[in-house]
N, C-alpha and C positions, 0 to 999 in steps of 0.2 A: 674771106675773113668772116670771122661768126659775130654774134651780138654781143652787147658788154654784158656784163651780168644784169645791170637791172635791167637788159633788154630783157633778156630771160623770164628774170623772177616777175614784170609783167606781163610777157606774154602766157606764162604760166596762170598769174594767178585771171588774169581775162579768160582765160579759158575755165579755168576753175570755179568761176563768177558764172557765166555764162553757160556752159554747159550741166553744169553741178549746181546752180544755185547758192553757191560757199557765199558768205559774206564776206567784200573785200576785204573789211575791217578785221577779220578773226585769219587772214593766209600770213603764216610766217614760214621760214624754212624747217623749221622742225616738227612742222606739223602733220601727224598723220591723216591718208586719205580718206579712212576708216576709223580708226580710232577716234581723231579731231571732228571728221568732218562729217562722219555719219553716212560715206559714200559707197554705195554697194556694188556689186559686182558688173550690173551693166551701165549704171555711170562711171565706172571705173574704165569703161571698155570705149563707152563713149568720148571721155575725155582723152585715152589716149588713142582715140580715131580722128579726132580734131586736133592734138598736137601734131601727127603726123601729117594730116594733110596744110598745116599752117605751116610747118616745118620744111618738109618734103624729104624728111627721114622716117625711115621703116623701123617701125621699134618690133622687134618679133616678140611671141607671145611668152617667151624665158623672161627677159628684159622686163618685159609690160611687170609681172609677178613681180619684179624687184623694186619698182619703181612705189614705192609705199609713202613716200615723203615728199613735198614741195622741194624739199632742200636735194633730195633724192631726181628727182625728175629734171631739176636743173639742174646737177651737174654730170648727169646723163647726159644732155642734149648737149652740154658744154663739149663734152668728151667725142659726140659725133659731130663737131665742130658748126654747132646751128648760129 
């Protein structure tokens, strides 16, 4: 069985804190990881190399592209039942 959502939406934004330096204060779901967050293409790669290994799901490099939004990312990982 997978996490509840706010499981999610914190282990996301821990990772997005963490990896990214995002402020926790400014992670909502509609917020872009680039647009909002100022996040570039190899912290972009970073944090989704740390969701998957916190996870232990394979997000392949199609997915990763799509993955553009906090709100986006969690209900990705929802959908591979994390």
């Amino acid at each position: 069985m997978g996490r509840n959502p706010g499981e999610l939406i914190e282990l996301v934004s821990d990772v997005l804190v963490d990896v990214a330096g995002v402020p926790r204060e400014s992670i909502a779901l509609d917020k872009s990881l680039v647009g909002d967050f100022g996040i570039d293409s190899l912290a972009t790669v970073e944090v989704i190399v740390e969701l998957e290994q916190q996870t232990g799901v394979t997000i392949s490099d199609d997915d990763a592209e799509k993955l553009t939004t906090v709100g986006g990312i969690v209900d990705y990982l929802t959908k591979k039942g994390v």
